[in-house]
ROROSE-589362 format. One record per residue: residue number from 1; residue in three letters; x negated, y negated, z of N, C-alpha, C in turn. Coordinates in pm, whole numbers, plus 50000, padded with zeros to 5 digits. Layout:
BEGIN
<k NUM | r Ala | n_x X | n_y Y | n_z Z | ca_x X | ca_y Y | ca_z Z | c_x X | c_y Y | c_z Z>
...
This chain:
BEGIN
<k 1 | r Unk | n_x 34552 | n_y 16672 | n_z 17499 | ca_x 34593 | ca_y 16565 | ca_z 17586 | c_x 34627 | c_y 16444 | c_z 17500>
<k 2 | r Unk | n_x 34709 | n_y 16423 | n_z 17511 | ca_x 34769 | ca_y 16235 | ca_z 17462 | c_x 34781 | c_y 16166 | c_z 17577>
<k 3 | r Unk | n_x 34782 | n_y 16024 | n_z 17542 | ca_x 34827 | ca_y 15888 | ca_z 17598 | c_x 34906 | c_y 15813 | c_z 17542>
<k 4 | r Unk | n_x 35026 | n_y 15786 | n_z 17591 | ca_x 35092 | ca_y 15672 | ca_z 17536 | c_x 35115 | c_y 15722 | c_z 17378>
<k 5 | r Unk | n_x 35162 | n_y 15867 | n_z 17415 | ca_x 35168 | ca_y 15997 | ca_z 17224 | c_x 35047 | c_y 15946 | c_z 17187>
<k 6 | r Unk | n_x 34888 | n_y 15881 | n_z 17224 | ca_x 34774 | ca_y 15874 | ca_z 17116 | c_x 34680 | c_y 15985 | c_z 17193>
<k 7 | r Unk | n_x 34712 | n_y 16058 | n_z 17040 | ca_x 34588 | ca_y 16194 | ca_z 17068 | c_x 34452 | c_y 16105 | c_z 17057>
<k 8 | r Unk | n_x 34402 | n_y 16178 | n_z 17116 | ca_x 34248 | ca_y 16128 | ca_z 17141 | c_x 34170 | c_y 16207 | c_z 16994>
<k 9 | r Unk | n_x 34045 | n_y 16127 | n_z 16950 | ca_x 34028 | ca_y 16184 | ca_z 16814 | c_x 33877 | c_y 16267 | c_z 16795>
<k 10 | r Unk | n_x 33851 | n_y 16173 | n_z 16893 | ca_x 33644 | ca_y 16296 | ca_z 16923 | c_x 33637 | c_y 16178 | c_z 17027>
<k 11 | r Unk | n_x 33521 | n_y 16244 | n_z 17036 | ca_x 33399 | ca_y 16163 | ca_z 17158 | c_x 33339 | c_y 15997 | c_z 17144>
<k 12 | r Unk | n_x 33327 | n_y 15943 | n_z 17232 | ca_x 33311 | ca_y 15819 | ca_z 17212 | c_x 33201 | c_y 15795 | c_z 17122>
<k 13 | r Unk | n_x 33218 | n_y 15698 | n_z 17006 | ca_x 33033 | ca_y 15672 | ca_z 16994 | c_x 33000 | c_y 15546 | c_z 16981>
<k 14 | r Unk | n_x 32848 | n_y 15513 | n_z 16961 | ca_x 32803 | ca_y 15369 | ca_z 16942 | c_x 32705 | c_y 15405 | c_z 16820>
<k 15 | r Unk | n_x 32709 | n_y 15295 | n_z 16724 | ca_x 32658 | ca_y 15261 | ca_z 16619 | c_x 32515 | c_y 15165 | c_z 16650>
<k 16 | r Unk | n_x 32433 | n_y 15201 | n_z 16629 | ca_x 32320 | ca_y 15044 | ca_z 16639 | c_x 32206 | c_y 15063 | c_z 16481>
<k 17 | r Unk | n_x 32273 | n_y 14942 | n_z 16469 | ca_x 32163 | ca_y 14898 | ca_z 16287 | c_x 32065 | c_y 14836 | c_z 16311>
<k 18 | r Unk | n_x 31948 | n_y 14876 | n_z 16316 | ca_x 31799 | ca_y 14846 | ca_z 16291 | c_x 31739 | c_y 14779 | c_z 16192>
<k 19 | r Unk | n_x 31719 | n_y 14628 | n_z 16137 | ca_x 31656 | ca_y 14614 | ca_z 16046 | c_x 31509 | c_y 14665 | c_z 15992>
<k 20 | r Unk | n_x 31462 | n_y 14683 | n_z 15903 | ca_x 31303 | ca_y 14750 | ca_z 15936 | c_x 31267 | c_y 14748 | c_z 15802>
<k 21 | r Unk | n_x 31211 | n_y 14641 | n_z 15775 | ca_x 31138 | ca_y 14611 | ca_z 15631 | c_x 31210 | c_y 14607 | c_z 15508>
<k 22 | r Unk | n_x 31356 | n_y 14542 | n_z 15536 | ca_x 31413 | ca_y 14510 | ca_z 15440 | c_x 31565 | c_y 14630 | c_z 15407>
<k 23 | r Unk | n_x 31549 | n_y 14716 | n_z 15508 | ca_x 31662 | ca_y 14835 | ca_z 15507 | c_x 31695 | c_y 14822 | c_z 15624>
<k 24 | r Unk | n_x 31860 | n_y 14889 | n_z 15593 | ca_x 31916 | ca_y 14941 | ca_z 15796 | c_x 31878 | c_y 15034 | c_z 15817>
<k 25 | r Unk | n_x 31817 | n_y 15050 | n_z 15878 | ca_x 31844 | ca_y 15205 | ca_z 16032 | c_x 31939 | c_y 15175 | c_z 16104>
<k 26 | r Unk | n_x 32067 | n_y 15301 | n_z 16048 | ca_x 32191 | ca_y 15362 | ca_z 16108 | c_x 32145 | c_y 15468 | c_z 16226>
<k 27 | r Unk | n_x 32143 | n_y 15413 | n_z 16377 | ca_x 32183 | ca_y 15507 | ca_z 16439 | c_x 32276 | c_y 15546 | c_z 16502>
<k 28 | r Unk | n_x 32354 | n_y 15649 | n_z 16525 | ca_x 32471 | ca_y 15652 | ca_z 16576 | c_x 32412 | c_y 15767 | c_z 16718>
<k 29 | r Unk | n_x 32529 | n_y 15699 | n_z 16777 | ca_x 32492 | ca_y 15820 | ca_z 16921 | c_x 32638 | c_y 15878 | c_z 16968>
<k 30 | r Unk | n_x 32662 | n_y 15962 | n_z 16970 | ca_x 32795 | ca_y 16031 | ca_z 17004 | c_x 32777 | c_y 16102 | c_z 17177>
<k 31 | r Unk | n_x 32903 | n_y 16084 | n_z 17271 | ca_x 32887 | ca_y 16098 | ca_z 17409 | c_x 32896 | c_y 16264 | c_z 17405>
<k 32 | r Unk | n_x 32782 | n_y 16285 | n_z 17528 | ca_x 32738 | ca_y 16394 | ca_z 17566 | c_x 32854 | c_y 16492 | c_z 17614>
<k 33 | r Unk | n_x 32952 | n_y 16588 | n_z 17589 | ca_x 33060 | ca_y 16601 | ca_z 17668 | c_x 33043 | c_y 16725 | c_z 17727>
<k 34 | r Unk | n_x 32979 | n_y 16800 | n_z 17696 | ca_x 32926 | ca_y 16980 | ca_z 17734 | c_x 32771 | c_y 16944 | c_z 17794>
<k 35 | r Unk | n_x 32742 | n_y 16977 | n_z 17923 | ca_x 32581 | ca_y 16989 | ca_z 17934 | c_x 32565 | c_y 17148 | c_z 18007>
<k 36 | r Unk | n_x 32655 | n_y 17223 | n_z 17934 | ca_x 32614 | ca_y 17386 | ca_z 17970 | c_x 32472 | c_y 17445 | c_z 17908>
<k 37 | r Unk | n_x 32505 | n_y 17368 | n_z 17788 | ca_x 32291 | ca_y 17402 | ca_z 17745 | c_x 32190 | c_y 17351 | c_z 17803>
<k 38 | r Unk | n_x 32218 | n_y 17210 | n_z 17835 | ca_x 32109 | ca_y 17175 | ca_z 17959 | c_x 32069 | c_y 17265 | c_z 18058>
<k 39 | r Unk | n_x 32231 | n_y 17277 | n_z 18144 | ca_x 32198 | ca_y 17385 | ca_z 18238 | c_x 32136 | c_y 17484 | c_z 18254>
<k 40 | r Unk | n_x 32158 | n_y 17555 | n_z 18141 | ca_x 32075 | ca_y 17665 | ca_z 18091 | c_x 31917 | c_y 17720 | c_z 18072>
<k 41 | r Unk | n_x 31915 | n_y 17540 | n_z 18021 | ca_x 31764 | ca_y 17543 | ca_z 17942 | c_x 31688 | c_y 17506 | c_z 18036>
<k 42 | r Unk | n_x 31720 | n_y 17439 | n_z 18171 | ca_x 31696 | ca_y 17347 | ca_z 18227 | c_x 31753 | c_y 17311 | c_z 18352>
<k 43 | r Unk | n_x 31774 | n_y 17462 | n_z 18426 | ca_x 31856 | ca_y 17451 | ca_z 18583 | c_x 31791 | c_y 17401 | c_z 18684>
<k 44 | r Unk | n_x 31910 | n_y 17339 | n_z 18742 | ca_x 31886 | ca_y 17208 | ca_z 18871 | c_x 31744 | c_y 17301 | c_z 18957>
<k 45 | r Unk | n_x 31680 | n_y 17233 | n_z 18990 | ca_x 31518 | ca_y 17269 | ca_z 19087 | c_x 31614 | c_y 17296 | c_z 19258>
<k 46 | r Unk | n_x 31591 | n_y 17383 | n_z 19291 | ca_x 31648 | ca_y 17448 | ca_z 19390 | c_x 31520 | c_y 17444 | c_z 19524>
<k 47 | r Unk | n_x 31583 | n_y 17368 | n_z 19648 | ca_x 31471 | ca_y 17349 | ca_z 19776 | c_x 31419 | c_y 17500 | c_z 19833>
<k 48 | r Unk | n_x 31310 | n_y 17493 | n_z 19884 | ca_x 31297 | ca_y 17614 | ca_z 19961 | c_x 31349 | c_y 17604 | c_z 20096>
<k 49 | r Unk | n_x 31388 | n_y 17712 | n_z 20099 | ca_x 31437 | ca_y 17722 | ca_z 20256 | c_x 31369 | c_y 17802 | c_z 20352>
<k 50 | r Unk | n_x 31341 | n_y 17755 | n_z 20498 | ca_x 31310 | ca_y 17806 | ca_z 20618 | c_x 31411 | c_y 17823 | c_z 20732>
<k 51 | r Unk | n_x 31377 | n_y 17936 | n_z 20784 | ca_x 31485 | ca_y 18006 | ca_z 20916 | c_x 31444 | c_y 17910 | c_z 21018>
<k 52 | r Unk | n_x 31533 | n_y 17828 | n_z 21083 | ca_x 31512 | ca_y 17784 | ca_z 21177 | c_x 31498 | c_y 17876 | c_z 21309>
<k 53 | r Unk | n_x 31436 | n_y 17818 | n_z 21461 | ca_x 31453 | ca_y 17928 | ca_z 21569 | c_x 31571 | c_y 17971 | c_z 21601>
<k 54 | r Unk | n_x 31682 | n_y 17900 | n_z 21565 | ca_x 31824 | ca_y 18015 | ca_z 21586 | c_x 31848 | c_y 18080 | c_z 21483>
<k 55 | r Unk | n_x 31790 | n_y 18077 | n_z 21363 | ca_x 31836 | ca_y 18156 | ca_z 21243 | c_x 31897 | c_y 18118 | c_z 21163>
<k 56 | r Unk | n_x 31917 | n_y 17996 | n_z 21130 | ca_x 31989 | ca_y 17910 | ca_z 21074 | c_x 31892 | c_y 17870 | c_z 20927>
<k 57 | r Unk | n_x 31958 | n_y 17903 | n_z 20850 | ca_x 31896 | ca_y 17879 | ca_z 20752 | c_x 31883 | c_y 17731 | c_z 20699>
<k 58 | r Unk | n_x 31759 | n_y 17669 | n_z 20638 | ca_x 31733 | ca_y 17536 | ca_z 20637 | c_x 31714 | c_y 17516 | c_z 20496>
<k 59 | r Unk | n_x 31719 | n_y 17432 | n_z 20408 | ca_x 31672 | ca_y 17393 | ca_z 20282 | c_x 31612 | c_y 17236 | c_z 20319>
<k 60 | r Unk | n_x 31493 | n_y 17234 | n_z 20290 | ca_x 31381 | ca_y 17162 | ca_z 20265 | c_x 31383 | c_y 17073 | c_z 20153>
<k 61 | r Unk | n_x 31511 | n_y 16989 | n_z 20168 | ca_x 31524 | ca_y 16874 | ca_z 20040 | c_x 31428 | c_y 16731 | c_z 20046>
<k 62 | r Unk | n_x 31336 | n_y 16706 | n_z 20132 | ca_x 31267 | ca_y 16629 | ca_z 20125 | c_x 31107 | c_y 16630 | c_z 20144>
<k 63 | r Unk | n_x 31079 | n_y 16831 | n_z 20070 | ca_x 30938 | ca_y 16847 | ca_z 20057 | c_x 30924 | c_y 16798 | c_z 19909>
<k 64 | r Unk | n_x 30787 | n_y 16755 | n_z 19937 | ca_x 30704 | ca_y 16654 | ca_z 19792 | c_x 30751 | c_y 16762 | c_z 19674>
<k 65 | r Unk | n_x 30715 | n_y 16901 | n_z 19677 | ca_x 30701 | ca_y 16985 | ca_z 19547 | c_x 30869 | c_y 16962 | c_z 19517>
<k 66 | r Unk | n_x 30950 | n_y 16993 | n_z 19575 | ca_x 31093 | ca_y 16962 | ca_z 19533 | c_x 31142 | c_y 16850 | c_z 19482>
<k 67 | r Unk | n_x 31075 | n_y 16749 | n_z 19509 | ca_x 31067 | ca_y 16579 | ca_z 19522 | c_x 31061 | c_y 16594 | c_z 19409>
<k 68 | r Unk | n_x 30924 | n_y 16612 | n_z 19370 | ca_x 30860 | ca_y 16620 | ca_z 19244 | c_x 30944 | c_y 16711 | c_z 19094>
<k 69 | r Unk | n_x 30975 | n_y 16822 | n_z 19209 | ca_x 31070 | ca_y 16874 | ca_z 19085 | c_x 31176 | c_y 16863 | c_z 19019>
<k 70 | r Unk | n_x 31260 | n_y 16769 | n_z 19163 | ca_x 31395 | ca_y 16673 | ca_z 19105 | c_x 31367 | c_y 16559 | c_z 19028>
<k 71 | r Unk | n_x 31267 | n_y 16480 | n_z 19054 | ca_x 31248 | ca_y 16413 | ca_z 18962 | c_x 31217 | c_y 16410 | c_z 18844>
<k 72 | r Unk | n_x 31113 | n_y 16536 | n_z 18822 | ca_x 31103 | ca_y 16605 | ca_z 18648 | c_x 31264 | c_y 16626 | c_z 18588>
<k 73 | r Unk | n_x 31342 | n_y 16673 | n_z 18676 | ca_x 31439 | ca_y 16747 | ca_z 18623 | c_x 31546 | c_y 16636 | c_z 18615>
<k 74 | r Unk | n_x 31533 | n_y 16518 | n_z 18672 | ca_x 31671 | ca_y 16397 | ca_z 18620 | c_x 31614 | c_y 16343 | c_z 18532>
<k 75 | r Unk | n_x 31451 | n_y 16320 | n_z 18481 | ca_x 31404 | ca_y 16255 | ca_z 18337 | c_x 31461 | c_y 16343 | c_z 18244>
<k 76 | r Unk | n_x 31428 | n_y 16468 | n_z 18245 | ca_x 31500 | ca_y 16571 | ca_z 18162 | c_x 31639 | c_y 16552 | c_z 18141>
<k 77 | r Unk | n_x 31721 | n_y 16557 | n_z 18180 | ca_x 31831 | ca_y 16481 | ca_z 18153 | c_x 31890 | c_y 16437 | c_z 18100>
<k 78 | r Unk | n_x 31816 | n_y 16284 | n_z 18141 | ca_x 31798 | ca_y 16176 | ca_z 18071 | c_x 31774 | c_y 16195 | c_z 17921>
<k 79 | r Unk | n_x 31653 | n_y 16250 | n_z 17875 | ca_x 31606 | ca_y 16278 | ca_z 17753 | c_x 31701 | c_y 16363 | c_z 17690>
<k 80 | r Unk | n_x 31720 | n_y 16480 | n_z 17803 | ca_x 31866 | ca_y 16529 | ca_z 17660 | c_x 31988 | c_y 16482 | c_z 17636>
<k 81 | r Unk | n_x 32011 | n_y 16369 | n_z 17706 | ca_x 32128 | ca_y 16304 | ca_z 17698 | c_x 32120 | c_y 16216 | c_z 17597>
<k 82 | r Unk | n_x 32007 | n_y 16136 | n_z 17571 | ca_x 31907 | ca_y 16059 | ca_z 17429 | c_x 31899 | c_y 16160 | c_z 17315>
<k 83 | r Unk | n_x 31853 | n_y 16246 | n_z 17357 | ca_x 31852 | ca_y 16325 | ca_z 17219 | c_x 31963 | c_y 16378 | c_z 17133>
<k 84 | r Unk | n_x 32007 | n_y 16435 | n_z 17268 | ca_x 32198 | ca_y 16546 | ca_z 17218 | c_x 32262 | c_y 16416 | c_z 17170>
<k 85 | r Unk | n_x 32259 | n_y 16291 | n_z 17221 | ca_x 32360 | ca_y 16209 | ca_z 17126 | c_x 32289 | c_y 16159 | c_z 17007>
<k 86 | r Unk | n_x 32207 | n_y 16190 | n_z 17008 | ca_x 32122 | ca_y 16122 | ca_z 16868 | c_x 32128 | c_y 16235 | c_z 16778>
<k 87 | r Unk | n_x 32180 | n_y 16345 | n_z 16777 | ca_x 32214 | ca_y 16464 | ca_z 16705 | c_x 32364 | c_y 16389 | c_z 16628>
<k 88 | r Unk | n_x 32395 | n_y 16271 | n_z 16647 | ca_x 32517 | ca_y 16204 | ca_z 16571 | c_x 32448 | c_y 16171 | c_z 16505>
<k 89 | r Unk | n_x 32302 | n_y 16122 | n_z 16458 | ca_x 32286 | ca_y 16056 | ca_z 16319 | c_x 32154 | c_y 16153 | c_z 16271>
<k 90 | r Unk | n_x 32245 | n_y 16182 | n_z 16138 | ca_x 32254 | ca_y 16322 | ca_z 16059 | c_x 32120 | c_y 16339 | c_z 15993>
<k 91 | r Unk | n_x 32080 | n_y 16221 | n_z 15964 | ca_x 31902 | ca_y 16183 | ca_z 15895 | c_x 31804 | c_y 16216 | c_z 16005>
<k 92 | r Unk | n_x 31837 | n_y 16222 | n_z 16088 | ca_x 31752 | ca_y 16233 | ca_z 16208 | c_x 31656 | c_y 16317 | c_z 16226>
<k 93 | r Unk | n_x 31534 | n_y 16374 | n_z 16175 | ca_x 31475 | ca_y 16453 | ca_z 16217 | c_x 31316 | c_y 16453 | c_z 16325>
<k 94 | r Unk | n_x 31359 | n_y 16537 | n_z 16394 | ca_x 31197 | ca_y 16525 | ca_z 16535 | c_x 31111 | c_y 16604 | c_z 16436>
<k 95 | r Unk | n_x 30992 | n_y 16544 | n_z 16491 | ca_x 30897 | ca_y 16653 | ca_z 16435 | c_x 30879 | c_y 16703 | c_z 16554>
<k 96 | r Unk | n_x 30811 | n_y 16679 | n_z 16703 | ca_x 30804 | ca_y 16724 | ca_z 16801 | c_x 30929 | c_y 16774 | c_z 16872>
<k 97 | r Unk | n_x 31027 | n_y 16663 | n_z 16892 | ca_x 31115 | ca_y 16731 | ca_z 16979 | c_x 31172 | c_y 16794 | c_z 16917>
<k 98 | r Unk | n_x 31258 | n_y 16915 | n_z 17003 | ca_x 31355 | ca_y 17041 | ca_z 16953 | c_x 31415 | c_y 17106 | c_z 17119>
<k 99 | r Unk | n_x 31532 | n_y 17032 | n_z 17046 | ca_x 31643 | ca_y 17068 | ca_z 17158 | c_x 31666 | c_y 17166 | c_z 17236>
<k 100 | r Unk | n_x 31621 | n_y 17316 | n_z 17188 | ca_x 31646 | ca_y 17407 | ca_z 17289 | c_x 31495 | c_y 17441 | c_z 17343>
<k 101 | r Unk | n_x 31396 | n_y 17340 | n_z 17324 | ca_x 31253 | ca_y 17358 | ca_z 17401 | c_x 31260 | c_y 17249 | c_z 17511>
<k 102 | r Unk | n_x 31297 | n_y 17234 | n_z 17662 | ca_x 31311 | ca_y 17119 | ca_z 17734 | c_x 31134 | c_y 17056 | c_z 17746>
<k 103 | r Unk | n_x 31052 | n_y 17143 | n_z 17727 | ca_x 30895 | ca_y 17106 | ca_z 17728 | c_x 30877 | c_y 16974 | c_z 17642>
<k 104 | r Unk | n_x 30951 | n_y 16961 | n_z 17561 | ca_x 30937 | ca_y 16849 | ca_z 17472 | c_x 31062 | c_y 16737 | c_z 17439>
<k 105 | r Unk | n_x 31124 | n_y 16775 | n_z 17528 | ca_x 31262 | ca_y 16660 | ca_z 17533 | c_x 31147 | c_y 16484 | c_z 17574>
<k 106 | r Unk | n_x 31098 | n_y 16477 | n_z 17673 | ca_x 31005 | ca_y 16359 | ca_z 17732 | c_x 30959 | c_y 16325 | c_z 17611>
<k 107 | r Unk | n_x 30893 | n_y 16346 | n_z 17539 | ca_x 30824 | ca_y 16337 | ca_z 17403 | c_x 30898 | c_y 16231 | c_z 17309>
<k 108 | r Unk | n_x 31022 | n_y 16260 | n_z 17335 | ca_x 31100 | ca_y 16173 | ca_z 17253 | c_x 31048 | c_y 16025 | c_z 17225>
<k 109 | r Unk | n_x 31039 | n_y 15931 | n_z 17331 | ca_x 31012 | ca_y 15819 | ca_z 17301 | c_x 30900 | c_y 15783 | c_z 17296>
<k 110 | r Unk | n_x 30747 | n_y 15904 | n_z 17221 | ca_x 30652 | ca_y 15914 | ca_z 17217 | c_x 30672 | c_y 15903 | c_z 17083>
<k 111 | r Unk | n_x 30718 | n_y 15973 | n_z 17056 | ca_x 30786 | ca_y 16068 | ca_z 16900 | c_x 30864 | c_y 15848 | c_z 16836>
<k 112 | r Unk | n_x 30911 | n_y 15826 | n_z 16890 | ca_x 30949 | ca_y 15696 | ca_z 16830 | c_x 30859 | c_y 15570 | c_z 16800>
<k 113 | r Unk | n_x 30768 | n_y 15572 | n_z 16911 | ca_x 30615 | ca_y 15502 | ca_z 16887 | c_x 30537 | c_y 15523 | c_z 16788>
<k 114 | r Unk | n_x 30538 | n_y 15684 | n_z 16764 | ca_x 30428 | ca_y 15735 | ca_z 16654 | c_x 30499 | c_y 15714 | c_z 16519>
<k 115 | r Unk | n_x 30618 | n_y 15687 | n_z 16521 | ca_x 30684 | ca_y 15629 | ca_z 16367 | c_x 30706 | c_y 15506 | c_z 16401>
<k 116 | r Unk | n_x 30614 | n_y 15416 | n_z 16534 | ca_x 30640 | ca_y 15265 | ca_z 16441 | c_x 30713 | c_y 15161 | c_z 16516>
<k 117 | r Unk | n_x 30795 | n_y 15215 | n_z 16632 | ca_x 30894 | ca_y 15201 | ca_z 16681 | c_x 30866 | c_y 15066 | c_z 16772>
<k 118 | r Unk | n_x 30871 | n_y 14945 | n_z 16763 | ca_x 30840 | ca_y 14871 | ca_z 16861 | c_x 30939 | c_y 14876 | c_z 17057>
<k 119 | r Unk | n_x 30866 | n_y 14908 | n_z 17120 | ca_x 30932 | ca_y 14942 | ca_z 17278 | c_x 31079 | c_y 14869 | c_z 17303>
<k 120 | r Unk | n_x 31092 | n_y 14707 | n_z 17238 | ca_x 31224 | ca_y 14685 | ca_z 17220 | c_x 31291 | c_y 14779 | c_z 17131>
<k 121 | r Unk | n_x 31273 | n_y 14806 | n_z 17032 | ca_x 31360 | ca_y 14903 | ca_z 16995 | c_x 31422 | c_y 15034 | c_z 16983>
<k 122 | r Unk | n_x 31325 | n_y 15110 | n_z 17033 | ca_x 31347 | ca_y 15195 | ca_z 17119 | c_x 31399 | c_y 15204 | c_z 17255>
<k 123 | r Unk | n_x 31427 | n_y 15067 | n_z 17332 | ca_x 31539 | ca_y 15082 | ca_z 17421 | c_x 31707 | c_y 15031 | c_z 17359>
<k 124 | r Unk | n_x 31652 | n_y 14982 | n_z 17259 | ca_x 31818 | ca_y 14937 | ca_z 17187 | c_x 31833 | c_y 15058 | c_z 17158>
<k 125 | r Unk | n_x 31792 | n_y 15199 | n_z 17120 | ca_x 31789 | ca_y 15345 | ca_z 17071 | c_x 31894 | c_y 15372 | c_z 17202>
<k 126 | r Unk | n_x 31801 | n_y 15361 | n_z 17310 | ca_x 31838 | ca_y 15426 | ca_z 17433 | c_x 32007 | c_y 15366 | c_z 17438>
<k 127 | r Unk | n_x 31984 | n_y 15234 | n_z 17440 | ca_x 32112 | ca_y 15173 | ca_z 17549 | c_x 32196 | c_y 15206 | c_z 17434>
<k 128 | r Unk | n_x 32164 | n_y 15239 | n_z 17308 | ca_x 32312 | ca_y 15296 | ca_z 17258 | c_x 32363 | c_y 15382 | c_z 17270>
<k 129 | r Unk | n_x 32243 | n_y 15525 | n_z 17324 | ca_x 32294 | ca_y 15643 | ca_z 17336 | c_x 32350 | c_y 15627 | c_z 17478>
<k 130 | r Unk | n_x 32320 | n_y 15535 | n_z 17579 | ca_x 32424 | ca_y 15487 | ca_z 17698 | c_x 32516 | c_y 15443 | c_z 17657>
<k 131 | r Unk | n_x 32528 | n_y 15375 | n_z 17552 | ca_x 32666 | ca_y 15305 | ca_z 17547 | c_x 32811 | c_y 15406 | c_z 17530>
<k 132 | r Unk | n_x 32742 | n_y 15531 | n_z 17442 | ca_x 32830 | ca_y 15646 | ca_z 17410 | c_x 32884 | c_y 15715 | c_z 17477>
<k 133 | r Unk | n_x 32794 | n_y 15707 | n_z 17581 | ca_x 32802 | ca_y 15815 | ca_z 17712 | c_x 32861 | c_y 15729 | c_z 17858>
<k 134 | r Unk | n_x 32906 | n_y 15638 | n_z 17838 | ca_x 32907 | ca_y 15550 | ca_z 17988 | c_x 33029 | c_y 15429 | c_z 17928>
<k 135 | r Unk | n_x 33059 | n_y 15353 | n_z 18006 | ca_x 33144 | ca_y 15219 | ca_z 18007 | c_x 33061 | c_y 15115 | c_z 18115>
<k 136 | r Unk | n_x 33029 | n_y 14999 | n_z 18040 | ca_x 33032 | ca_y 14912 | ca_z 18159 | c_x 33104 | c_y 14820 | c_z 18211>
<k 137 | r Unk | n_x 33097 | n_y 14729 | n_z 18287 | ca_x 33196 | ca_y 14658 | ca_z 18369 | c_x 33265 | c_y 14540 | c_z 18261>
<k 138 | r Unk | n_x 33150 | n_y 14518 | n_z 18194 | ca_x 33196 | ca_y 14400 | ca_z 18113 | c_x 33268 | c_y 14460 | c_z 17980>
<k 139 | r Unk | n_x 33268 | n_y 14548 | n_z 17946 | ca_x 33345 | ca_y 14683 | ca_z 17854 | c_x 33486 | c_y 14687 | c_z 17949>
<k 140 | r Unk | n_x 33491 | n_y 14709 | n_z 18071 | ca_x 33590 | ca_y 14721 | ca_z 18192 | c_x 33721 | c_y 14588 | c_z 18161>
<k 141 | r Unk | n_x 33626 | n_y 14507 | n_z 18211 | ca_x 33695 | ca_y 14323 | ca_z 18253 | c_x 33767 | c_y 14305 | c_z 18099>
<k 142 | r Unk | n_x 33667 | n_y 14341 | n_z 17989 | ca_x 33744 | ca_y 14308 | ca_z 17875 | c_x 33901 | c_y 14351 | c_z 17833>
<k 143 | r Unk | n_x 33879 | n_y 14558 | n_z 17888 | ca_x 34003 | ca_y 14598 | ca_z 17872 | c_x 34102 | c_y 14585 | c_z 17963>
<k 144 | r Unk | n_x 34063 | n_y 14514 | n_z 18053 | ca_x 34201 | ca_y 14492 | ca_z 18159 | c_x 34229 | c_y 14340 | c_z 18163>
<k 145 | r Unk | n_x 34142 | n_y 14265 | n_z 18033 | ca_x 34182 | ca_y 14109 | ca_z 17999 | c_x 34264 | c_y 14162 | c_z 17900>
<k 146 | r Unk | n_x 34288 | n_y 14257 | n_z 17830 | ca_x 34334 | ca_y 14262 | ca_z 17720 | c_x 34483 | c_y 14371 | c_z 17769>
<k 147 | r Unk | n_x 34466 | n_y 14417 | n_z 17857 | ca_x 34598 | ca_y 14458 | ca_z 17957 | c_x 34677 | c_y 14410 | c_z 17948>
<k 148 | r Unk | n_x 34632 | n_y 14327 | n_z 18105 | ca_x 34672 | ca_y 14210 | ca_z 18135 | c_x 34755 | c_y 14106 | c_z 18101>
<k 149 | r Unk | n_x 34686 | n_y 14057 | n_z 17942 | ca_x 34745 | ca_y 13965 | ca_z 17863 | c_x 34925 | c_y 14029 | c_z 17796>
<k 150 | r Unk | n_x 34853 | n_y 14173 | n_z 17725 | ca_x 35008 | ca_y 14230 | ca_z 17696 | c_x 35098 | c_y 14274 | c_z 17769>
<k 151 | r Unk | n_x 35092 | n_y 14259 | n_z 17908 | ca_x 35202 | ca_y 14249 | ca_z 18032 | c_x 35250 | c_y 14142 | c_z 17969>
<k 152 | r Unk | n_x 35134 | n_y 14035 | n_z 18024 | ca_x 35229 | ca_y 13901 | ca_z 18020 | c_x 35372 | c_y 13866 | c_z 17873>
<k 153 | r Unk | n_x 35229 | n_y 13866 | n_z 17775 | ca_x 35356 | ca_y 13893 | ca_z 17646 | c_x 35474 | c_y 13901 | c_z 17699>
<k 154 | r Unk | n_x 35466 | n_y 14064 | n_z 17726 | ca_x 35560 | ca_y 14170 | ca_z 17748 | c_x 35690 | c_y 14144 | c_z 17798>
<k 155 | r Unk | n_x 35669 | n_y 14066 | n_z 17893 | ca_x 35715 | ca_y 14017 | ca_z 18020 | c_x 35798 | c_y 13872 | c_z 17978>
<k 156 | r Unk | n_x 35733 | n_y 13827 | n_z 17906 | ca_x 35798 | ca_y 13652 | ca_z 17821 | c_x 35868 | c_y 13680 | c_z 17695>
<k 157 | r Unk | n_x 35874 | n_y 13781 | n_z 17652 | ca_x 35955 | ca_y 13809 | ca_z 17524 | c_x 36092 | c_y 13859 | c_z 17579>
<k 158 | r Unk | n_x 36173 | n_y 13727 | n_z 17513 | ca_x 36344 | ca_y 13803 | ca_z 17542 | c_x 36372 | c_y 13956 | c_z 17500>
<k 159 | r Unk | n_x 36458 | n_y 14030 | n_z 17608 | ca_x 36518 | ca_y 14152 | ca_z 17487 | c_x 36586 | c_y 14158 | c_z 17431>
């Protein structure tokens, strides 16, 4: 796929530098674009269902155990969406977590405490591996100020 003939070149990423006793910590987070291994490792929690008196089959999306199990299963997620993009910076090694075990994806920002990690910085961890994976509004407003503006140009330059 191109735009405007610009091939697209990989996946989005975000960079965040950590000072930490006189060195950077480079982390990079690259956007999640395949979650077929999630799926895999880690398929959506499915309601139970009951026959109603006409026979109508029912799924039970607002019993507690399902509750409970959707909610395990969007932290999960979450965590492999933190982790799989943190597989962009190459130094990186878990001692606990390991990607194709979902038992220990949560662990992650346990795993960042026990090396040290003060809770602010470990969400600057996080919001970068969001930043890779997402756009926000003010990311938005910027590129359609910057549109915008080259209409106008566009538009005021004789041909």
């Amino acid at each position: 796929m191109k735009m405007n003939g610009q091939a697209f070149e990989g996946p989005n990423e975000a960079i965040l530098v950590l000072p930490r006793n006189g060195q950077d910590l480079v982390f990079k987070a690259r956007a999640v674009l395949d979650y077929s291994e999630f799926d895999t490792l880690c398929p959506s929690p499915k309601p139970k269902k009951i026959k109603t008196p006409q026979g109508e089959e029912k799924s039970l999306f607002t019993e507690p155990t399902y509750l409970q199990a959707i909610d395990h299963w969007g932290k999960q997620k979450m965590a492999y969406t933190v982790i799989k993009s943190l597989v962009a910076t190459i130094w990186l090694e878990w001692e606990k977590v390991k990607l194709d075990d979902p038992t220990t994806w949560l662990s992650y920002q346990q795993e960042f405490r026990d090396a040290f990690f003060s809770e602010r910085e470990i969400n600057r961890i996080v919001n970068c591996c969001w930043e890779a994976n997402s756009i926000d509004e003010d990311k938005l407003q910027e590129a359609r100020a910057r549109f915008l503006a080259s209409q106008v140009q566009a538009s005021s330059t004789p041909d």
